[in-house]
N, C-alpha and C positions, 0 to 999 in steps of 0.2 A: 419411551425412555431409550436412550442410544446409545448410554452408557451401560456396559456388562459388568457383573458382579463374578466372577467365575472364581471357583475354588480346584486344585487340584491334590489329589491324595498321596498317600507314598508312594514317592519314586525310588530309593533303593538305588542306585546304581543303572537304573534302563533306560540311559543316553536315546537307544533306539525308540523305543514307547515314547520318552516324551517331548523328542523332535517330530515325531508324525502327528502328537498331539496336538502342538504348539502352530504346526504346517496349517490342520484344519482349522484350528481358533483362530488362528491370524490376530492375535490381540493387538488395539490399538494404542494410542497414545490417552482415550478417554477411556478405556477399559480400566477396572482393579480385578485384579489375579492374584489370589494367593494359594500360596503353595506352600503345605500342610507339616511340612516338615519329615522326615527320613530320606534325606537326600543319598544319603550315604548308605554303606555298607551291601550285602548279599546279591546284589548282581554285580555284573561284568564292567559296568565303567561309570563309577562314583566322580571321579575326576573330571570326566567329559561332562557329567548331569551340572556339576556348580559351573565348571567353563559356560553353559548354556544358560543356566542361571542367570549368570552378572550379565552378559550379554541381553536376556530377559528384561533388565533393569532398565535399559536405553531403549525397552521397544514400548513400554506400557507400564501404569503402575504397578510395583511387586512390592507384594508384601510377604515376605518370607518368614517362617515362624522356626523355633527353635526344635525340634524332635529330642525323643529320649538317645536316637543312635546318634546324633551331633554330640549331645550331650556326653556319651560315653567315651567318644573320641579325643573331644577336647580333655575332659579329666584324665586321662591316658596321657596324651599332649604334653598337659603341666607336671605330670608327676603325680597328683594327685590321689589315685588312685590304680591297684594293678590292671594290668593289662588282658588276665584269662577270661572274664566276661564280657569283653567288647571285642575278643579273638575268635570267642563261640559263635557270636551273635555276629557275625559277616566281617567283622573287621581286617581280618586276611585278604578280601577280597576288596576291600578298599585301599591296604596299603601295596597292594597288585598292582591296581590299577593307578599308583602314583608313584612305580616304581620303586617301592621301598629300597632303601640300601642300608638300614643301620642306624638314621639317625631321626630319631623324634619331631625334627624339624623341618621335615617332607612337604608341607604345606606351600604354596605359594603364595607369595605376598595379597596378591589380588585374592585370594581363599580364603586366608586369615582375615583378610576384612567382611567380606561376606557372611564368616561365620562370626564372628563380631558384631554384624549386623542385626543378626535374628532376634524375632523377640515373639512373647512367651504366646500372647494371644492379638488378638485384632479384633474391633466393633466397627460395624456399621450400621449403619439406623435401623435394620429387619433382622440382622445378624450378627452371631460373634463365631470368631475362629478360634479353637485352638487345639492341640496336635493329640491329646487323648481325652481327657475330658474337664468335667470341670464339679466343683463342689455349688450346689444349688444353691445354696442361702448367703455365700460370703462374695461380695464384688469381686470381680475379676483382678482389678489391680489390690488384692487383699489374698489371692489362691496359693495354694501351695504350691510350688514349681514339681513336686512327683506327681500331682493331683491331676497338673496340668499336661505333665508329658510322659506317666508312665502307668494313670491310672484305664486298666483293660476292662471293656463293655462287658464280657464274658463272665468278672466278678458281678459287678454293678453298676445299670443303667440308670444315670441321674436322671432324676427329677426335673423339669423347667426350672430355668433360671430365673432369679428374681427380678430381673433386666426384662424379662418377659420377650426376649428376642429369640428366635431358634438358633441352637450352636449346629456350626457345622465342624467334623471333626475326621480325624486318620486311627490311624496305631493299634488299633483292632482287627483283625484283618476279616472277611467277609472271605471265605475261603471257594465260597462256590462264585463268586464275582458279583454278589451283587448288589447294589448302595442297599447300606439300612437307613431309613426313612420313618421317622418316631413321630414325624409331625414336629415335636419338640425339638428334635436331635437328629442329623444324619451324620451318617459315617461312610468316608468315599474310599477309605481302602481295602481295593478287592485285590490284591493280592498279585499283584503284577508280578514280581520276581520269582513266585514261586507254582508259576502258569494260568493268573487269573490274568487283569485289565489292570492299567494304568488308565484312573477314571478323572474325567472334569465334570462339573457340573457348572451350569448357570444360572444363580438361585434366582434371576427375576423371570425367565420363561422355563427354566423348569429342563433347558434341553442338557442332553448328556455326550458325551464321546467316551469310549472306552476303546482303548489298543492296547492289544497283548505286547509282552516285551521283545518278542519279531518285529512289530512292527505293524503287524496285520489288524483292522476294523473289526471291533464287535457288529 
């Protein structure tokens, strides 16, 4: 098989980690790559990670998924809700990094469509994606959308999905760096922004890259 399956876990802001990633993947035009969702927020340059992104878009299939920090940003965005717990949770440090001056409308055009873009989970015929977890018994296009992007491994780790496929998943963070692997369920983020790896995996041989947010090779 010469086509790769690769997942990539929360990126966070680490422009650096996931251009040295992306350097060694070399994803082609037959590859699908998806990327887990937490683009945004708590490291140094959230702006440059989406620039890389859409760029991302024209090199290989992307399948970009929705995160609980997109999600907090946008509710912010519209109004919708206030702004103090997406200010705790990195948000300062994303509108750092896009120059904040004042107005809610910070975003670039080509940003807003990207985030527009995302969506909640993704299947493929071994696998399904999505950014936290997932409820065992109810289809995927039937989940709860906090289920999907806000529920934490650390309460409770689901059961096999009824799909009988392995989900691969983020938003849990694995603090000493390293993939949790349930057989049923993996979880690839280890914690890159806060001195673990920015991890890939390739679910059909199994290989791994992991780079701290320097830049540096596990």
């Amino acid at each position: 098989m010469s086509e790769r399956l690769i997942a990539i876990g929360d990126i966070h802001g680490c422009k650096t980690a996931l251009d040295r990633l992306l350097d060694s993947i070399q994803p082609t035009a037959e590859d699908t790559l998806v990327t887990l969702g937490d683009y945004v927020d708590r490291g140094p340059d959230s702006r440059g990670v989406i620039d890389r992104l859409i760029q991302l878009g024209g090199e290989t299939r992307h399948v970009a998924l929705m995160g609980n920090h997109e999600e907090m940003m946008l509710e912010v965005m519209k109004h919708q809700t206030p702004h103090d717990m997406w200010l705790r949770h990195g948000g300062v440090d994303t509108l750092d990094s896009y120059e904040f001056a004042g107005s809610l409308d910070f975003l670039p055009e080509s940003h807003l469509e990207f985030f527009s873009s995302l969506v909640d989970f993704h299947e493929e015929p071994g696998h399904f994606f999505t950014h936290a977890a997932y409820a065992p018994k109810i289809p995927l296009d039937e989940q709860a959308a906090d289920m999907l992007r806000w529920h934490s491994l650390n309460d409770l780790v689901p059961t096999p999905h009824l799909n009988g496929k392995v989900a691969v998943v983020g938003h849990t963070a694995s603090k000493n760096g390293e993939i949790k692997n349930l057989g049923h369920l993996i979880c690839v983020d280890t914690y890159c922004y806060g001195g673990g790896w920015l991890t890939a995996i390739e679910l059909h041989s199994g290989q791994i890259w992991q780079v701290s947010k320097d830049g540096e090779f596990r």
